[in-house]
Backbone and ligand atoms as CSV (ligand in chain L), in Angstrom:
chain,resi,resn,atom,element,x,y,z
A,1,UNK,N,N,-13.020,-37.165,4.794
A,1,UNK,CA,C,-12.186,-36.096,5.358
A,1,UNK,C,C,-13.037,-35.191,6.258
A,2,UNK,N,N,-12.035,-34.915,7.700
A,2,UNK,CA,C,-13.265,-34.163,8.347
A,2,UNK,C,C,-12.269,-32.328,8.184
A,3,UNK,N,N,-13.083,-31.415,8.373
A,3,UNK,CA,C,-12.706,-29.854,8.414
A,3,UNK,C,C,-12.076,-29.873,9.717
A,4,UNK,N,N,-10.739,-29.684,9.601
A,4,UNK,CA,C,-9.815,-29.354,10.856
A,4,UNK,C,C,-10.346,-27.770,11.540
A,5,UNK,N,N,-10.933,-26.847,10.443
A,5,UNK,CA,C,-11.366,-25.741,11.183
A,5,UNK,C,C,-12.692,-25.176,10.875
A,6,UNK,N,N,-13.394,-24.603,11.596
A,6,UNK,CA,C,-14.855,-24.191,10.996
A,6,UNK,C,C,-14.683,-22.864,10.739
A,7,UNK,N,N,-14.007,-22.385,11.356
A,7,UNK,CA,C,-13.892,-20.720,11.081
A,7,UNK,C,C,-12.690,-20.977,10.049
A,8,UNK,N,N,-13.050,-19.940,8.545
A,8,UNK,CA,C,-12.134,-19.437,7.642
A,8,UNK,C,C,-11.322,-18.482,8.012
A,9,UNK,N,N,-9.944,-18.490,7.741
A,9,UNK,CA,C,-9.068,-17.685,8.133
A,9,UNK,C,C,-9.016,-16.239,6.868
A,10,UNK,N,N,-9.361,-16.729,6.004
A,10,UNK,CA,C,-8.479,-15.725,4.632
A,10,UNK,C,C,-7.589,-16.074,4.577
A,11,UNK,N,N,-6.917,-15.387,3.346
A,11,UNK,CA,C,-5.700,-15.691,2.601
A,11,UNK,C,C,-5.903,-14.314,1.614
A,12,UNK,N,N,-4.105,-13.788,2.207
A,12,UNK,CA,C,-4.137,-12.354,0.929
A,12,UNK,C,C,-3.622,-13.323,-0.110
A,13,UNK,N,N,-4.113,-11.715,-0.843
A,13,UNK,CA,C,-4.055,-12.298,-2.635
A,13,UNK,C,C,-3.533,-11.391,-3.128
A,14,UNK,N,N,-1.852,-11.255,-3.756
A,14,UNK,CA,C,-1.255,-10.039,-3.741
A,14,UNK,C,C,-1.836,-9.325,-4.927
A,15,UNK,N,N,-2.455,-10.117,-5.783
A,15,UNK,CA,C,-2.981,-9.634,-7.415
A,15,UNK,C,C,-4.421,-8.893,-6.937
A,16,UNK,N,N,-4.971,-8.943,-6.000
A,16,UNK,CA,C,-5.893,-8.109,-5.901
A,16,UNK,C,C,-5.646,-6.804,-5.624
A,17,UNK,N,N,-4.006,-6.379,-5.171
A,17,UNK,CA,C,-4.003,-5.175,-4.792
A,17,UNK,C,C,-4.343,-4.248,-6.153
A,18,UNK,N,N,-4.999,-3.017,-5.820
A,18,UNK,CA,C,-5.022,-1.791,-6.627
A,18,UNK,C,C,-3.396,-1.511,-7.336
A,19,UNK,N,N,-4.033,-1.168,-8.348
A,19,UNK,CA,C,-2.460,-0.479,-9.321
A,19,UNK,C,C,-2.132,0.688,-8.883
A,20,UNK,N,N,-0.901,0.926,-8.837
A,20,UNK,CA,C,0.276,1.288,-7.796
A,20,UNK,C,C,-0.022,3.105,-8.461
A,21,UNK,N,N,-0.516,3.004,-9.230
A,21,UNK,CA,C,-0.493,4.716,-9.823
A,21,UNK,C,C,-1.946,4.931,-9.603
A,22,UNK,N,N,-2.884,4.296,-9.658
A,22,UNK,CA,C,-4.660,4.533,-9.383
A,22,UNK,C,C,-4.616,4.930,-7.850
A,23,UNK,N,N,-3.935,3.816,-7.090
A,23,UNK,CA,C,-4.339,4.134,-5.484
A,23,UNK,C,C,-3.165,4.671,-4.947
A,24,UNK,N,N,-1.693,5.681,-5.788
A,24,UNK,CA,C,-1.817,6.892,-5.259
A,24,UNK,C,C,-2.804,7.472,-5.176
A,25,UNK,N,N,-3.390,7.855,-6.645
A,25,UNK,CA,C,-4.247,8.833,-7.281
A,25,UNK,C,C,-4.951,9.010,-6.307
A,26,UNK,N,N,-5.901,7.709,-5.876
A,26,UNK,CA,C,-6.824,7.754,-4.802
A,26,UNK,C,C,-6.277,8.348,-3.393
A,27,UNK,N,N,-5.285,8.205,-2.852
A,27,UNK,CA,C,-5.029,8.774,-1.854
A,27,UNK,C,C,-4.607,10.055,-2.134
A,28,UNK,N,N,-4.701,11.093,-2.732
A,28,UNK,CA,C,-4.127,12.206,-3.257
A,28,UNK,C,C,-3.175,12.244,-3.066
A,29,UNK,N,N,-2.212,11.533,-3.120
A,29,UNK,CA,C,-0.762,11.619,-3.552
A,29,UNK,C,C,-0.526,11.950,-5.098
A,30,UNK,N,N,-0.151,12.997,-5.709
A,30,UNK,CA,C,0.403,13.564,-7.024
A,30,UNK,C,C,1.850,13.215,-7.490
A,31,UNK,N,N,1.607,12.049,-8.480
A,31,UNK,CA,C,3.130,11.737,-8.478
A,31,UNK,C,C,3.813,12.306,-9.878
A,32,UNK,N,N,4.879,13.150,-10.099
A,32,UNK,CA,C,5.446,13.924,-11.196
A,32,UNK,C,C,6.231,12.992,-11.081
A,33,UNK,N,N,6.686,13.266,-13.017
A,33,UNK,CA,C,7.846,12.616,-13.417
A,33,UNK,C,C,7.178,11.125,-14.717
A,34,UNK,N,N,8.184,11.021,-14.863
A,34,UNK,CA,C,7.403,9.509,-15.464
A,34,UNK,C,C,8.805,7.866,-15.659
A,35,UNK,N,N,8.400,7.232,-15.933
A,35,UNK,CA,C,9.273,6.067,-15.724
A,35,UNK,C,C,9.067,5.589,-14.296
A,36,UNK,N,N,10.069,4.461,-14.215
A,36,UNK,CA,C,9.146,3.616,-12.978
A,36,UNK,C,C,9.192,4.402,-11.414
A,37,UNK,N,N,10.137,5.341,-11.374
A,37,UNK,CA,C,10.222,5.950,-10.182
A,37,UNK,C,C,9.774,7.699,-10.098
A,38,UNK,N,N,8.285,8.280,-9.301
A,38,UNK,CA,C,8.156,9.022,-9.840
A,38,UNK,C,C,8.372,9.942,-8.204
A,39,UNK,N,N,8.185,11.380,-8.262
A,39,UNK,CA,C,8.051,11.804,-7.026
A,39,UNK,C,C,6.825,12.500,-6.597
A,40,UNK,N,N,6.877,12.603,-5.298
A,40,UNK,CA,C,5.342,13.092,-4.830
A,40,UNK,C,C,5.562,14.003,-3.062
A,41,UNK,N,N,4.481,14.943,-3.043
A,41,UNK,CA,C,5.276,15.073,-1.680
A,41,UNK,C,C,4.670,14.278,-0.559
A,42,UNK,N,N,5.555,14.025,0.092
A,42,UNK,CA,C,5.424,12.662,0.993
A,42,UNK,C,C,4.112,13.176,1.808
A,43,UNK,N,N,3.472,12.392,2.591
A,43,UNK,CA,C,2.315,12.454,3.596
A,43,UNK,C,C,2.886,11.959,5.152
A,44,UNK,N,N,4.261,11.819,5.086
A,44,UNK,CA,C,4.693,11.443,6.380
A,44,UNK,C,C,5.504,12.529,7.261
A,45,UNK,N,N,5.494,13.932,6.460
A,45,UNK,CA,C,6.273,14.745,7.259
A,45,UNK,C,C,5.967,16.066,6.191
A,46,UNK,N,N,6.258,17.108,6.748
A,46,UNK,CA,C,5.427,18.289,6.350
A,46,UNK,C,C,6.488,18.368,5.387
A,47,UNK,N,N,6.052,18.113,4.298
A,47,UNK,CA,C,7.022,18.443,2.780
A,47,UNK,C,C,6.807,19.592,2.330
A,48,UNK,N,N,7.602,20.235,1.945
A,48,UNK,CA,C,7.207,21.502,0.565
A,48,UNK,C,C,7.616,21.101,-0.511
A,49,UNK,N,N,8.925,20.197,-0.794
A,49,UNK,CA,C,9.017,19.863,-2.023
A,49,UNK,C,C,8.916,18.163,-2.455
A,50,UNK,N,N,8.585,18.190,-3.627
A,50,UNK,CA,C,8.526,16.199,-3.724
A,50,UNK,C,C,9.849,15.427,-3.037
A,51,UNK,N,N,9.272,15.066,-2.107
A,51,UNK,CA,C,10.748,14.318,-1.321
A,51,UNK,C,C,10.706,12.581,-1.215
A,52,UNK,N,N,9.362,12.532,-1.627
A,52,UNK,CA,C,8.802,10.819,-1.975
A,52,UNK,C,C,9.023,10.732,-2.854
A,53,UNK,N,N,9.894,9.548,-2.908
A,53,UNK,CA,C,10.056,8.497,-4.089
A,53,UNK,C,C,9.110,7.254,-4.322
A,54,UNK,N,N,8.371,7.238,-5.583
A,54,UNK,CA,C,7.242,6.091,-5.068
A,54,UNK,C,C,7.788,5.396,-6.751
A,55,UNK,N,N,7.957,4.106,-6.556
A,55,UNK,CA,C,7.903,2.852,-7.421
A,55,UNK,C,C,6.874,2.660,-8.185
A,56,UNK,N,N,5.995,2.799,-9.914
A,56,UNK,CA,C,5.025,2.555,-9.784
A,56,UNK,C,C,4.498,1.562,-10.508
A,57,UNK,N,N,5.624,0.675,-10.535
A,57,UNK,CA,C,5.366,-0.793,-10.802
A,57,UNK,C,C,5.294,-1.872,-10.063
A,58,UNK,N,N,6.256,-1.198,-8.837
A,58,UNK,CA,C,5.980,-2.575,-7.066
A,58,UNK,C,C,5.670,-1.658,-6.268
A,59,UNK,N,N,4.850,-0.506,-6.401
A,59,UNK,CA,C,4.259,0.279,-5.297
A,59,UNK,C,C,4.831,0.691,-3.963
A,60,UNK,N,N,6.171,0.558,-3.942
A,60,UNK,CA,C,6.946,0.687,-3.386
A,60,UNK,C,C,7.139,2.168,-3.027
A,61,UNK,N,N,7.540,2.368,-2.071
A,61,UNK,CA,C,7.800,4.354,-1.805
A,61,UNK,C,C,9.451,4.290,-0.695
A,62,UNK,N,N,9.776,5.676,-0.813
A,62,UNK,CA,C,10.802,5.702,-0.293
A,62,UNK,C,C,10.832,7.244,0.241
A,63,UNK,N,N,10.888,8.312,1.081
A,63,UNK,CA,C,11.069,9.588,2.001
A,63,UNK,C,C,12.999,9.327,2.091
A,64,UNK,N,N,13.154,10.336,0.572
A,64,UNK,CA,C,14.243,11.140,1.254
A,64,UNK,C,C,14.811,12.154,2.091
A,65,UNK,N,N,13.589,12.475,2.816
A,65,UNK,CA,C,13.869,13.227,4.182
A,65,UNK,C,C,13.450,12.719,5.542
A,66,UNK,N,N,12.005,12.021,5.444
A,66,UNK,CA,C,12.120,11.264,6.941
A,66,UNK,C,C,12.490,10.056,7.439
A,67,UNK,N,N,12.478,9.400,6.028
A,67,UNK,CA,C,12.947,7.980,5.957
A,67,UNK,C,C,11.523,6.783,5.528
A,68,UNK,N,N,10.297,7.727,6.099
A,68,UNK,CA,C,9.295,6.293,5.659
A,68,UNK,C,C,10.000,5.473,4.175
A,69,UNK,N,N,9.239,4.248,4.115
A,69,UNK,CA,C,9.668,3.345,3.359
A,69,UNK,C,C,8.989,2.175,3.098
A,70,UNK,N,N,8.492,1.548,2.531
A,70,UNK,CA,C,8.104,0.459,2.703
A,70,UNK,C,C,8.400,-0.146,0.747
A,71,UNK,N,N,7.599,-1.483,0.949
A,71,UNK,CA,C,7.828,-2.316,-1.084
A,71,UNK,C,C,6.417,-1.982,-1.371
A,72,UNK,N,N,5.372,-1.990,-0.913
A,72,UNK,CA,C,4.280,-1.785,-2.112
A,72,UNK,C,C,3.219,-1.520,-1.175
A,73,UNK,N,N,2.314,-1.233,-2.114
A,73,UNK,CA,C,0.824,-0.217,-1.552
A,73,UNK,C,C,0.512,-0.609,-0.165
A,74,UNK,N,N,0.352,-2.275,0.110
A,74,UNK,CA,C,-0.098,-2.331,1.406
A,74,UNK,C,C,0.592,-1.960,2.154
A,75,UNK,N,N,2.251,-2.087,2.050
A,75,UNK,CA,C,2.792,-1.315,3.501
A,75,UNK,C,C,2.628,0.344,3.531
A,76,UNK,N,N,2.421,0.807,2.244
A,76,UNK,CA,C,2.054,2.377,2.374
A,76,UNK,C,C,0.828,2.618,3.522
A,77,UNK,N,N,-0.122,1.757,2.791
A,77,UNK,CA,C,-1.561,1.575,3.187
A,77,UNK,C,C,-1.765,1.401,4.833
A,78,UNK,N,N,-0.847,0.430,5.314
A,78,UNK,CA,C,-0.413,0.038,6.669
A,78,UNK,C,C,0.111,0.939,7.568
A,79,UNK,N,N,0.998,1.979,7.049
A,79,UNK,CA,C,1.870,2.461,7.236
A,79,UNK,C,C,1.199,4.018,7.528
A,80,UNK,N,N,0.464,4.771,6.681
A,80,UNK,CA,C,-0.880,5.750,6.500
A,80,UNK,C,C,-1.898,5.475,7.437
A,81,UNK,N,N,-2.483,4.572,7.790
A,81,UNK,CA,C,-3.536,4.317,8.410
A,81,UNK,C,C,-3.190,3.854,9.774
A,82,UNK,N,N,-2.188,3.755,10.202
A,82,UNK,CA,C,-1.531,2.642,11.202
A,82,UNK,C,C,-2.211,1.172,11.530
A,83,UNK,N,N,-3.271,0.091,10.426
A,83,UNK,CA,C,-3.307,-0.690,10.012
A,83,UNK,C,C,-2.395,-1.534,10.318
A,84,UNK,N,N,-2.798,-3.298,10.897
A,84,UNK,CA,C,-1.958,-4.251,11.114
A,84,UNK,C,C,-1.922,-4.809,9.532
A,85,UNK,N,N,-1.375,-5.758,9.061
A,85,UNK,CA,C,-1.452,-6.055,7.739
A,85,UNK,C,C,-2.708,-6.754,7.119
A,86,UNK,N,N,-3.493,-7.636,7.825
A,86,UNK,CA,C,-4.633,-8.337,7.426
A,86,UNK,C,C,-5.931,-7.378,7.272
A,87,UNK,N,N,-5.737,-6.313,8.291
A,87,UNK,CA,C,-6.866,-5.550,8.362
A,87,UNK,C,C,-6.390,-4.182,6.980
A,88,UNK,N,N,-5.054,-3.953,6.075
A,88,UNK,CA,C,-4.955,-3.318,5.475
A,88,UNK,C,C,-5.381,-3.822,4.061
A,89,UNK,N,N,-4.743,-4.871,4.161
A,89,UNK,CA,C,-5.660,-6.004,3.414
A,89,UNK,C,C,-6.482,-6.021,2.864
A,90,UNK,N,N,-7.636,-6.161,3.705
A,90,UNK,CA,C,-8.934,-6.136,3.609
A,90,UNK,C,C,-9.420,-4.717,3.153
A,91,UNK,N,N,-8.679,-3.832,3.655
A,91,UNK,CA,C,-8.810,-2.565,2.903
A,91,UNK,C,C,-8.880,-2.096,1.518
A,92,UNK,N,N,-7.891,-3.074,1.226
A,92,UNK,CA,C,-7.612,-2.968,-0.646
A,92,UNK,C,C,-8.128,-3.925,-0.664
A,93,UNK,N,N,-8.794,-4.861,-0.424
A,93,UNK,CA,C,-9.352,-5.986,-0.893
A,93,UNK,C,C,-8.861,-7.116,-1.757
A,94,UNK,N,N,-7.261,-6.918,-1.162
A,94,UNK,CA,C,-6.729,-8.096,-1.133
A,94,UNK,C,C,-6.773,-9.207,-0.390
A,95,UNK,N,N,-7.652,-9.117,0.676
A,95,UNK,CA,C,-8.042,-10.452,1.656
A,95,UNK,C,C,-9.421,-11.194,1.127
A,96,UNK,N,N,-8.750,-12.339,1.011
A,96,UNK,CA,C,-9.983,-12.987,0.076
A,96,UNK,C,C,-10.609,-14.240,1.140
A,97,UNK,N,N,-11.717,-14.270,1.304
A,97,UNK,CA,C,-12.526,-15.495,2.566
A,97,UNK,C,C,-12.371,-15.166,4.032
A,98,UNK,N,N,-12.341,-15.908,4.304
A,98,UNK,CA,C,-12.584,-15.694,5.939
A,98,UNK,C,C,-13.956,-15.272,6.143
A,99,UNK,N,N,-14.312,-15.066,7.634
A,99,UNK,CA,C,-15.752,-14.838,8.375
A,99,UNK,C,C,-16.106,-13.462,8.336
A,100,UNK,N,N,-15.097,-12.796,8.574
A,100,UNK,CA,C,-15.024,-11.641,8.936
A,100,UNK,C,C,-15.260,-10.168,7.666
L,1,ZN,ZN,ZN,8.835,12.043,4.475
């Protein structure tokens, strides 16, 4: 068998992402409440009161006032940083191989 490619691409690995309540924590997001949906004040628009809804079992978030949204940490992550997805990835260190 010959190697169709010499350069490694990566491959995310969704189990590497950080747990969905640690890497709020880490981003100072403060999430009140408890059970799977807690609130926090959003980082996408000048909040005074908890207007984020964040998931903290699929890391998921939701802005009942500006609308951000995404399913789990990396699109937060993506979404915060303005990050394409491979390079957010790699951020949480869910991108596993490649060269780079
Ligand atoms: Zn918002």
């Amino acid at each position: 068998m010959h190697a169709k490619k010499l350069r490694a691409q990566g491959r995310f690995v969704r189990s590497n992402l950080p747990n969905s309540i640690e890497y709020y924590q880490s981003q100072g997001i403060k999430l009140k409440g408890t059970g799977a949906w807690r609130d926090a004040l959003c980082p996408f628009h000048q909040d005074t009161k908890p207007s984020l809804r964040v998931n903290v079992e699929r890391g998921g978030y939701k802005c009942m006032v500006c609308g951000a949204h995404g399913g789990d940490v990396l699109a937060f992550h993506m979404h915060r940083y303005g990050l394409g997805f491979i390079a957010a990835a790699k951020a949480l260190g869910a991108w596993v191989g490649g060269d780079e």
